[in-house]
N, C-alpha and C positions, 0 to 999 in steps of 0.2 A: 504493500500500500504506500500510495505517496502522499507524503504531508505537503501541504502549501503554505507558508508560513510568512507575513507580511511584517516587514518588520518598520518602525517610526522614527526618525532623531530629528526631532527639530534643532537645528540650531541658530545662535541668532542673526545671521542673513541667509540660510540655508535650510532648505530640508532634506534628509536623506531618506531614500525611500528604496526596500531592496525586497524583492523575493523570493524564499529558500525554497526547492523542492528537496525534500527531505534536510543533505547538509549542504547540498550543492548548489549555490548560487546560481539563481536563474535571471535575476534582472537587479539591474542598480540603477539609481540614477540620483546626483544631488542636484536642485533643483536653486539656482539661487533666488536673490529676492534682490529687488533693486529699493536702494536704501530710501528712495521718494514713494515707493508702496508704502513699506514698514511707515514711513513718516506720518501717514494718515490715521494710524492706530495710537490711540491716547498709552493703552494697556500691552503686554504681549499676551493677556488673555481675548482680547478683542481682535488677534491675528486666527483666533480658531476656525470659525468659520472660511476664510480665505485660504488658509493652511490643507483644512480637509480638501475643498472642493475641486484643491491643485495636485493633490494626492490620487482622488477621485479618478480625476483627469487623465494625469499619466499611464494610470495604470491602463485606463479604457485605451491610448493612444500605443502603447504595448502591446496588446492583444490578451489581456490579462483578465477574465472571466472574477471576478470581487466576489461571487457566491460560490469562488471555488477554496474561498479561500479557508484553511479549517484550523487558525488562531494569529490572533493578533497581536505585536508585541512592541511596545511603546517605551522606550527613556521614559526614567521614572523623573520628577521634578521634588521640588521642596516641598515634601507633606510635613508631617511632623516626625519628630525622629523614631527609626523603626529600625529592626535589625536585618541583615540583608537577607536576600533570597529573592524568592520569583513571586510577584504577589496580583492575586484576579483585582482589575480594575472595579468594584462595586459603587453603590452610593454612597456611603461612608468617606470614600476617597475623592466621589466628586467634589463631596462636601469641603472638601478639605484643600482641594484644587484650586477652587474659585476661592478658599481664605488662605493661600500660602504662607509662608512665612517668608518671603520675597519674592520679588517680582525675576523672573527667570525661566528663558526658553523653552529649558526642560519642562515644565509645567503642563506643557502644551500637550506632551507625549502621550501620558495617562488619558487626557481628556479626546484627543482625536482618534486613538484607539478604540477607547470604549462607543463612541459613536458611529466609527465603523463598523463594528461589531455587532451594533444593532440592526443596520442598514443591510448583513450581511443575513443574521438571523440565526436559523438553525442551531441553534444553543451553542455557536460559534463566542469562545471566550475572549474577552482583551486582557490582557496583563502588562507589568512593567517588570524592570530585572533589575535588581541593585540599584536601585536612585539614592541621589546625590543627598538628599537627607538621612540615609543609613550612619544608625549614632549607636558603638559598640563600645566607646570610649569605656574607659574602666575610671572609676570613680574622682580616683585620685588626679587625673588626667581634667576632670571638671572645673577645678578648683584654678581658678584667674587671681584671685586677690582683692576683689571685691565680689560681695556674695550677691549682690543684683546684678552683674555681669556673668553669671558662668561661659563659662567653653562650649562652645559649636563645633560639631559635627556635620559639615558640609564638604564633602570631597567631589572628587572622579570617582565614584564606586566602581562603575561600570567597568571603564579600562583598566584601574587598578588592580582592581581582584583579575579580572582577564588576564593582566600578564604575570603577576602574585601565582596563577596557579600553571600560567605555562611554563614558568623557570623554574617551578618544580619541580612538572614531568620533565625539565633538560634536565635538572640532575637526579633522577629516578627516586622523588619523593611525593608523598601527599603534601598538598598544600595546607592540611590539618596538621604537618611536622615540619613546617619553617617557621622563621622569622627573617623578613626580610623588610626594607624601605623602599619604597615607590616613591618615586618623584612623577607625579602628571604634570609637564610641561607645554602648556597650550597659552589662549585669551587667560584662564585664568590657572595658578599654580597650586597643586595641591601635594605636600608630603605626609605618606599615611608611614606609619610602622604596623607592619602586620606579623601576630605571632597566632602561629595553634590557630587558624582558620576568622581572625579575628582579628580587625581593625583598631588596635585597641591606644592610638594616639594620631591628630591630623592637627594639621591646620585648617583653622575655617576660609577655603579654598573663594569665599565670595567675596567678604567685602570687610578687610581689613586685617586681617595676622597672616603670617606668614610671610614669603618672599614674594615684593613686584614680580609685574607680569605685565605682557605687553599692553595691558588697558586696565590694572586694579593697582592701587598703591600698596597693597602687601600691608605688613605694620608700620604702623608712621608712630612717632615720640606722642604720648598721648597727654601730657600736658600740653605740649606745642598746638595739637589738634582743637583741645578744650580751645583753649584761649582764640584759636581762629574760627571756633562756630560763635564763640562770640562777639568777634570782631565788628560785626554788622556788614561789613563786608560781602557774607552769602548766607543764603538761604537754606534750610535744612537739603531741601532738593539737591541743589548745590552743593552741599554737603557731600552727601551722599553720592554723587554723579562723581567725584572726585578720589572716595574710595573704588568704584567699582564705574569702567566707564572712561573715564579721563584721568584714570591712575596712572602710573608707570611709564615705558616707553612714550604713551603719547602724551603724557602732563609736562613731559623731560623733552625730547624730540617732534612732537606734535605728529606720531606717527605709531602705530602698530604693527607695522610691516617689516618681520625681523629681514628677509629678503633686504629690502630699500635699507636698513641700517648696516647690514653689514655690508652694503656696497659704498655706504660715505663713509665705512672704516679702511676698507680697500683705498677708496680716496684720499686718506688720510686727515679723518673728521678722526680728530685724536677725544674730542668730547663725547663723541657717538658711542666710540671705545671705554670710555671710563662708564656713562652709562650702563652700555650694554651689558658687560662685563659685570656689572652689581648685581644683575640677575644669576650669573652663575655660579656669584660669592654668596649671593644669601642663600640660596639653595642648598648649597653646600654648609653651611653654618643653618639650616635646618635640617638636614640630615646629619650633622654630628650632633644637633642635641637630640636626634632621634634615636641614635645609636646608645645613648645613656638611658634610654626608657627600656632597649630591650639589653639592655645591661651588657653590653660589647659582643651578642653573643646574634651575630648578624652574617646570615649565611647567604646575602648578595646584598647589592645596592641597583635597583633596575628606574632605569630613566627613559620616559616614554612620553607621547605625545606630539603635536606638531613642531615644538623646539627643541626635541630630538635628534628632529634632524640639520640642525648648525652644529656642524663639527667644533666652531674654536668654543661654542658654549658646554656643549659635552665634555671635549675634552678638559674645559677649564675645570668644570665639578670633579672630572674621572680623578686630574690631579692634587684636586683637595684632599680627597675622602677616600681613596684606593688604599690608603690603611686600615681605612676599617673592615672594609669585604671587600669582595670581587664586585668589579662593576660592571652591568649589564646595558645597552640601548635596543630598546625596542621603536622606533621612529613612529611616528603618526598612532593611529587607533583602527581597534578592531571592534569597534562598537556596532556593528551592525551586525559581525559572524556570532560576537557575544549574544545579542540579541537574540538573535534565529537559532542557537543552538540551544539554548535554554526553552524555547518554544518549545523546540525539536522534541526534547525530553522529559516535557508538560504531556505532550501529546502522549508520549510514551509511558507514561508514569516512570518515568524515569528519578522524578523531582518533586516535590511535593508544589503545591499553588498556595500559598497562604494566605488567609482571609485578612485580610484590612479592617480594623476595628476603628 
């Protein structure tokens, strides 16, 4: 029997749209968005509608039969923290869609899934797989220093644990017997330590700890910050737009495009260089204080994502931190084979589905 398996990622000028026949990819396509559509939307929840019908679309301009399709499987978004696994898109989740706890593309995924789902019928399910609110954090791991702020759990779940359990099977283990450090290197930077099947330290990957990235400011001096929200200067909006948005490379170089920057370092734009460069020190200075969480006893260090693939920024982390473990690059994301294999194995009973409370 062949499964049809439709997989979702929104991202934010892009959608990615692919489907599995059984594990075998049979159709891809990312779909971009031109930044004057996106402009008309106040919300990324109010891109739903536009988002499905372009999905819709595709698929009918493929030759792709939608009532063949037997499950759906969507990037999960910011629900509230949940632990990871493969979870059925219900009401409870909707509920929880349309109140996120921020505003983020992913959000999207859950919600245009399950309404395709419906349109498809036949007890055809929608589910999501590891979303970025996945919070495994182990207690101590909570604790900021003031107790009306605790620690967030927002990462890259998705690719993370994806490549967490493939550099397992390279060196012939379960991923329930490593511990190892993921760097998601992408728009936004996420480092998890994962030990024994479990996420259990990150940086909140969205909007303000950790290391810049080419559009969030990472942690900035948080007295400095104080004193500039109340500068009068800007607006909370503003604010906010500053941590996540107009952070990092582009607050610094007015640009996101690590390409365009490493060619004015090529030029000899020695500030592009100092910049740039900060991102593969603070990374690396997050992954040495990740290494004291899993107490020096770190059986890789793997670095993935779309700034995986800048060789001088790799290699700048490989030479910080190649004391503590072996260093791995995995380049770009397998977010959509993650996706459709996880289907794959719903379908199967391979996996359990867990309800969303």
């Amino acid at each position: 029997m062949n499964n049809l398996i439709l997989a979702i990622n929104p991202g934010s000028t892009s959608t990615k749209i692919a489907v599995f026949e059984n594990r075998k990819r049979a159709f891809f396509i990312n779909v971009k968005h031109p930044p004057e559509i996106l402009a008309n939307y106040a919300k990324i929840a109010d891109q739903f509608e536009f988002r499905k019908q372009m999905i819709i679309d595709e698929l009918k301009k493929a030759g792709i039969n939608l009532f063949e399709i037997d499950i759906v499987v969507g990037r999960g978004g910011l629900l509230k923290p949940i632990t990871g696994g493969i979870y059925k898109v219900n009401k409870a989740m909707i509920r929880d869609i349309h109140n996120p706890m921020a505003e983020h593309e992913s959000n999207l995924g859950g919600l245009i899934s399950y309404e395709i789902a419906k349109e498809i019928g036949n007890n055809v399910n929608a589910v999501i797989v590891d979303p970025t609110c996945v919070d495994e954090l182990e207690d101590i791991a909570r604790i900021s220093g003031m107790p009306e702020l605790p620690r967030k759990s927002i990462l890259h779940t998705l690719n993370q644990r994806a490549i967490a359990r493939h550099f397992a099977n390279e060196i012939g283990k379960s991923y329930n017997e490593i511990s190892v450090i993921v760097a998601h290197m992408g728009g936004g930077i996420s480092v998890g330590a994962h030990k024994n099947g479990r996420i259990i330290d990150v940086n909140n990957g969205l909007n303000g700890e950790g290391p810049m990235s080419p559009e969030r400011s990472g942690g900035v001096p948080a007295g400095q910050l104080v004193e500039l929200c109340f500068s009068g200067k800007y607006t909370q909006k503003e604010i906010l737009k500053k941590l996540k948005g107009k952070g990092g490379l582009i607050a610094y170089l007015g640009t996101n495009d690590a390409i365009e920057v490493e060619k004015r370092i090529e030029n000899g734009d020695k500030y592009a260089e100092l910049i740039y460069f900060a991102i593969s020190y603070q990374v690396a200075k997050e992954i040495g204080a990740l290494s004291t969480v899993l107490k020096g006893n770190v059986d890789g260090i793997l670095i993935t994502g779309g700034l995986a693939y800048s060789n001088i920024l790799v290699n700048d982390i490989a030479e910080r931190v190649k004391h503590i473990a072996q260093v791995k690059f995995y380049p770009g994301e397998n977010e959509m084979e993650t996706l459709a294999m996880n289907g794959f194995m719903a379908l199967n009973g391979e996996i359990e589905i867990k309800e969303y409370i």
